[in-house]
C-alpha positions as CSV (number, residue, x, y, z in Angstrom):
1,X,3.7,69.4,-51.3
2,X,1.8,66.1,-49.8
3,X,0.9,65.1,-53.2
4,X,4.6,65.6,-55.2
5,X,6.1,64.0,-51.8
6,X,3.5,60.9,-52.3
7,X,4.3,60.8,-55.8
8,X,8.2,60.4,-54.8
9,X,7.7,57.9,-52.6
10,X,5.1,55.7,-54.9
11,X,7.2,55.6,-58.0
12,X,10.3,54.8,-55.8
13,X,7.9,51.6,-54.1
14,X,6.4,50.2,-57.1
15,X,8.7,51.4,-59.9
16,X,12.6,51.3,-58.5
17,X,12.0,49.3,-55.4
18,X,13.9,52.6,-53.7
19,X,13.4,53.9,-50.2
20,X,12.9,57.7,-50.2
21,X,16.4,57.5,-48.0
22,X,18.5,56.0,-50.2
23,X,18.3,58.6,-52.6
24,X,21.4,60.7,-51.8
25,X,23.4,57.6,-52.1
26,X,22.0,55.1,-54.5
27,X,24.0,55.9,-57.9
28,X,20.6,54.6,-59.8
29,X,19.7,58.3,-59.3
30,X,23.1,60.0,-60.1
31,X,23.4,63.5,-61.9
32,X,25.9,65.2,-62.5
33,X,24.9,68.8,-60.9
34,X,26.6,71.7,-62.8
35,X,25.3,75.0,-61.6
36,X,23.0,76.6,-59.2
37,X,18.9,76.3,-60.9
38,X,17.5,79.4,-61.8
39,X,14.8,80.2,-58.9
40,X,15.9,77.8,-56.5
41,X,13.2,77.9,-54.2
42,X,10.5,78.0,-57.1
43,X,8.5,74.7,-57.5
44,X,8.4,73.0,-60.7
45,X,4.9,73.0,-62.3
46,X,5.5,72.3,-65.6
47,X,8.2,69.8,-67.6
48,X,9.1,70.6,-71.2
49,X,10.5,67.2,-73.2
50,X,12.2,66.8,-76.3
51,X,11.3,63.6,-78.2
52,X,13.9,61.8,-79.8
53,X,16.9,60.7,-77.5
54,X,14.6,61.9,-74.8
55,X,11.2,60.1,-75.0
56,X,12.1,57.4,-77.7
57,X,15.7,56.0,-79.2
58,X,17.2,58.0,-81.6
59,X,18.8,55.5,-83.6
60,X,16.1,52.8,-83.6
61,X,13.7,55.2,-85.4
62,X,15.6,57.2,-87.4
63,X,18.4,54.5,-88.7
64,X,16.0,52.9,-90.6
65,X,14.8,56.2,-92.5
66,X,18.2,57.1,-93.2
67,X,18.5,54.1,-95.4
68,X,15.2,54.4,-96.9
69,X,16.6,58.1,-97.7
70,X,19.6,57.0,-99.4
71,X,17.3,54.0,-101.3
72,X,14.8,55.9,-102.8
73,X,17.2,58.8,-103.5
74,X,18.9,56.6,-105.5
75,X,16.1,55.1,-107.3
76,X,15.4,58.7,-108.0
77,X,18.6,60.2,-109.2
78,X,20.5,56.8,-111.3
79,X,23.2,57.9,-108.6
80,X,24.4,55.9,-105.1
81,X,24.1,59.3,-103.2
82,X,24.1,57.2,-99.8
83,X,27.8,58.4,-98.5
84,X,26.6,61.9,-98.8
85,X,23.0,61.0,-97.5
86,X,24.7,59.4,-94.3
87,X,27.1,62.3,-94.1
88,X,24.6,65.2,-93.7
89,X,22.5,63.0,-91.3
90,X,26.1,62.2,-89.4
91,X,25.1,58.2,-89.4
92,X,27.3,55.2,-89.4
93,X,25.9,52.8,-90.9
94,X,27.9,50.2,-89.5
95,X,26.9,51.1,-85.9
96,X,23.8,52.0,-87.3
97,X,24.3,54.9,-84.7
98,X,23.6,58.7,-85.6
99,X,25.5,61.6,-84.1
100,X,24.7,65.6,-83.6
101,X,24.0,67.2,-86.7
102,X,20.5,68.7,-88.6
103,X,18.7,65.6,-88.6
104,X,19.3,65.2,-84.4
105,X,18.9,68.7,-83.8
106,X,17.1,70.5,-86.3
107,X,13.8,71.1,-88.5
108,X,12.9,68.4,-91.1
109,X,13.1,71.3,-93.5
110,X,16.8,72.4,-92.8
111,X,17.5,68.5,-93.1
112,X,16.1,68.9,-96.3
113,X,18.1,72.2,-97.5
114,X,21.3,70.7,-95.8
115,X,20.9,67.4,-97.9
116,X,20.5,69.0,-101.4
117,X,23.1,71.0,-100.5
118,X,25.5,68.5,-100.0
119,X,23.8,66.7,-103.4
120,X,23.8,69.8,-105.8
121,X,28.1,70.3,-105.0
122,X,28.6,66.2,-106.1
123,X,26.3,65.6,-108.5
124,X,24.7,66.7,-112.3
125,X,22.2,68.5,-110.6
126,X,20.8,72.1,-109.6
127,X,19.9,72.6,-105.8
128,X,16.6,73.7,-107.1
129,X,16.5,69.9,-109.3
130,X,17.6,67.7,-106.4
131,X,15.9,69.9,-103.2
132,X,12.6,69.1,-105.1
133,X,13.9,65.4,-105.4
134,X,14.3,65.2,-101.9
135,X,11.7,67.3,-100.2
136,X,9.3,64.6,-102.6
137,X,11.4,61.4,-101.1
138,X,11.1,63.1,-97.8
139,X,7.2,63.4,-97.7
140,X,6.6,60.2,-99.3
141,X,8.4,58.9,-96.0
142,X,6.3,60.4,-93.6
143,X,4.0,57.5,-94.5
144,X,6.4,55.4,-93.1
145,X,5.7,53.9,-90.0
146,X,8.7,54.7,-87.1
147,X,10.5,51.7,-85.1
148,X,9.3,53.5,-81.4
149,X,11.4,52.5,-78.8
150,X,11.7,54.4,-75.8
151,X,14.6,55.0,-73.8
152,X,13.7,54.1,-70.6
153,X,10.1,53.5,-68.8
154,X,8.0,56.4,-69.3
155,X,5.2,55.7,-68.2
156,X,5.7,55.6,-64.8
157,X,7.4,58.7,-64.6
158,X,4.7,61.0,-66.8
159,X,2.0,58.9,-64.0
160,X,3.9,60.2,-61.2
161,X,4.5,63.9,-62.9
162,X,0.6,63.9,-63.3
163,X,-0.3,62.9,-59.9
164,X,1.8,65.4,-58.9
165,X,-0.5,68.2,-60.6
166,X,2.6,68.9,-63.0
167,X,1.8,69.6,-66.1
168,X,3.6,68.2,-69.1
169,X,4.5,69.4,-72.8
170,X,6.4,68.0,-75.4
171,X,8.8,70.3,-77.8
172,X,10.4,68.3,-80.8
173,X,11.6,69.0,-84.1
174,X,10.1,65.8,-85.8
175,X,6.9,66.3,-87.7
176,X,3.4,66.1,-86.1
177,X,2.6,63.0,-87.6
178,X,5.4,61.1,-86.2
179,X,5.3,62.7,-82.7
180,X,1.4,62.3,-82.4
181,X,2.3,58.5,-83.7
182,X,5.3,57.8,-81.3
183,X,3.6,59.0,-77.9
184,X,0.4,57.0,-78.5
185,X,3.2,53.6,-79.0
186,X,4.5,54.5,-75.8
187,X,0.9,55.2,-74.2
188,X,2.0,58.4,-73.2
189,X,-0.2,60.6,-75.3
190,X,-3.0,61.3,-73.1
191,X,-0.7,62.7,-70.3
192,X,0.4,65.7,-72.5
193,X,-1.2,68.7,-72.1
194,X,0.6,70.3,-75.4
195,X,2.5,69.4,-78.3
196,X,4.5,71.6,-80.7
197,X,6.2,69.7,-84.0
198,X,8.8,71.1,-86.4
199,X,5.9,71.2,-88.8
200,X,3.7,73.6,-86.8
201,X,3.1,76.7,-88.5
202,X,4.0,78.6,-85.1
203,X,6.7,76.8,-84.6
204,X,10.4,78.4,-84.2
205,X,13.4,76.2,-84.7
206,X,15.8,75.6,-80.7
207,X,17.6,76.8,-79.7
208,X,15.2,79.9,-80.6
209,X,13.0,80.0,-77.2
210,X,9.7,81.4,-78.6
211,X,8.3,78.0,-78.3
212,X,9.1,77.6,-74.3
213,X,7.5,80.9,-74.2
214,X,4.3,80.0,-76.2
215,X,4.1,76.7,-74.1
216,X,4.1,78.2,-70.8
217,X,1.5,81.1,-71.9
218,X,-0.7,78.4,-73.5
219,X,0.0,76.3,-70.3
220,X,-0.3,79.1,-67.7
221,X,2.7,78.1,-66.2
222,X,5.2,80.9,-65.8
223,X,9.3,79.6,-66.9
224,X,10.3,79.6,-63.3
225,X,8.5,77.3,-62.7
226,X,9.4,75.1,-65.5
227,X,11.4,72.6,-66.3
228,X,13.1,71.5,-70.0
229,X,14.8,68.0,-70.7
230,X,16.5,67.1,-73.5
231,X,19.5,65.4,-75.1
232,X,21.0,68.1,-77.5
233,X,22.8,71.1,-76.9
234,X,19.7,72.9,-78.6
235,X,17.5,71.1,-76.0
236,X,19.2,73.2,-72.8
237,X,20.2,76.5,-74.7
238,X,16.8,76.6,-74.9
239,X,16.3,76.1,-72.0
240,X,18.7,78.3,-70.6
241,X,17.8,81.3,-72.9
242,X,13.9,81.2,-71.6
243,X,15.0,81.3,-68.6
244,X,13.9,78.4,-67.0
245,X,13.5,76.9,-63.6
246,X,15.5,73.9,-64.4
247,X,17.1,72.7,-67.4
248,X,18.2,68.9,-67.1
249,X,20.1,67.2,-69.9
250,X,20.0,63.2,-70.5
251,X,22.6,61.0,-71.9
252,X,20.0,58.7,-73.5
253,X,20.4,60.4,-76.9
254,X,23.2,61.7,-79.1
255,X,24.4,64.4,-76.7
256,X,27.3,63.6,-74.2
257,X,28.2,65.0,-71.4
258,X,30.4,67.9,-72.9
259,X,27.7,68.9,-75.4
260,X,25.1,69.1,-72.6
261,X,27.5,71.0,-69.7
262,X,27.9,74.5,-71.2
263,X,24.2,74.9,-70.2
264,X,22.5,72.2,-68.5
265,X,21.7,72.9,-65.0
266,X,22.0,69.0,-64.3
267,X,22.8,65.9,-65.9
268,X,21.5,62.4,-65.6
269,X,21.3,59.1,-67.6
270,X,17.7,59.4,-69.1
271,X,13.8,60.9,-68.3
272,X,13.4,58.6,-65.7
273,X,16.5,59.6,-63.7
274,X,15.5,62.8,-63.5
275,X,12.1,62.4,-61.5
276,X,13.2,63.0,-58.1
277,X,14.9,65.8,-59.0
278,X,11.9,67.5,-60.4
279,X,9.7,66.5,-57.8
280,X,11.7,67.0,-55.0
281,X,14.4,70.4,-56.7
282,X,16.3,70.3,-52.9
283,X,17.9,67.0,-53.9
284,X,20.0,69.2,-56.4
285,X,23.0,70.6,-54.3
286,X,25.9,72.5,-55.4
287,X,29.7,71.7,-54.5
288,X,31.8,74.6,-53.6
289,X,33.5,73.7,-57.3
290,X,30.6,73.3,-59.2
291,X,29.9,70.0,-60.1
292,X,28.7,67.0,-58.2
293,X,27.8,63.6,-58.5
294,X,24.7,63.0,-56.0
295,X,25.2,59.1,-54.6
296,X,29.1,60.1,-54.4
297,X,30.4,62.4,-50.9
């Protein structure tokens, strides 16, 4: 309890120039609390993040393989397949923005079946033709080197999670490659104590919740005592079909509020929002309707 209450207090000093008092009423730290935690009187041990949205911005490494998609696709096919590229990944390429759909939420394989789906109905060409067009396109890619940008300051908060003798994990869909590559940009990597990618060959897709399950046996951290964050809806039904001690969703990704209330224990604006909450779980109270906005009476 000493160290999780001086971990509180340092990254509040030297991080948000916060006093520990101010924060039932600072709205820097202001969630939207939906529902009574699982095991509210269970301390958090362990913290489960999703990547992208979560960790890193979405659309700053993803955008840019979206185009590179619809590029070499065409260079492949003869054909400008880039309005149906950009429609199965759901992104705008004038906002340069990308919304829920398989490439935010799901396996690099089901993007890969979704895609040639959407190619084999518009175009001269078998699924079987263009899925091995674009699971070829798709692989040559992973060579590509993301734009990492994360989506708030990390660093401090996985410092003060460690200090705290919490134990951290990461759950994404993204390949191994690119997750192993994006948390050594943000000089995080050596603060995770587990990893499992889409690629994984034990690896079930979320909302499934084998791969909370594996974590926390691999981890030795049972799920009440565990916490999940994440932007997509996957990201807290996952969390809240394991049966975990806290599922917190963040606004930092393609998910808003109404796609992360149905299960989200809590909402707040991104990973480092969420620290005293985790460190300190009686911060989250409970209106007598359900939802309330800590910083607000």
């Amino acid at each position: 309890m000493r160290s999780t209450l001086a971990s509180l207090l340092s990254f509040l000093k030297n991080h948000s120039k916060l006093s520990a008092a101010s924060i039932h009423t600072t709205k820097a730290y202001e969630a939207t609390v939906l529902r009574q935690r699982n095991h509210p009187n269970e301390p958090i041990k362990l913290v489960i993040f999703d990547k992208d949205g979560t960790l890193t911005s979405f659309d700053s490494m993803w955008a840019p393989w979206c185009k590179e998609v619809a590029n070499q696709l065409q260079q492949k096919t003869g054909f400008d397949v880039s309005n149906e590229a950009y429609r199965s990944f759901n992104y705008d390429p004038v906002t340069g923005k990308i919304g829920k759909g398989p490439l935010a939420e799901n396996t690099h394989a089901h993007v890969h079946t979704d895609l040639a789906s959407i190619l084999s109905e518009n175009y001269p060409f078998s699924y079987d033709e263009i899925y091995k067009i674009v699971f070829d396109v798709c692989k040559n890619l992973q060579s590509m080197k993301p734009v990492v940008e994360a989506t708030c300051d990390v660093t401090p908060v996985f410092s003060a999670l460690k200090d705290s003798n919490i134990k951290i994990a990461v759950c994404t869909s993204d390949n191994r490659k690119s997750t192993m590559h994006a948390l050594e940009d943000l000089k995080i990597s050596h603060f995770v104590d587990y990893v499992i990618c889409g690629d994984d060959e034990h690896n079930t897709p979320k909302p499934a919740p084998d791969n909370v399950h594996f974590i926390c046996t691999k981890l030795g951290v049972e799920e009440k005592h565990t916490a999940i964050i994440g932007d997509t809806p996957t990201d807290t039904e996952m969390g809240k079909r394991s049966g975990l001690g806290l599922v917190i969703g963040v606004l930092s990704g393609v998910g808003d509020k109404s796609d992360l209330i149905p299960e989200a224990d809590v909402i707040v604006h991104n990973v480092e929002k969420s620290l005293p909450l985790i460190l300190n779980p009686d911060l989250l109270t409970e209106t007598s309707n359900g939802i309330n906005n800590m910083g607000q009476n």
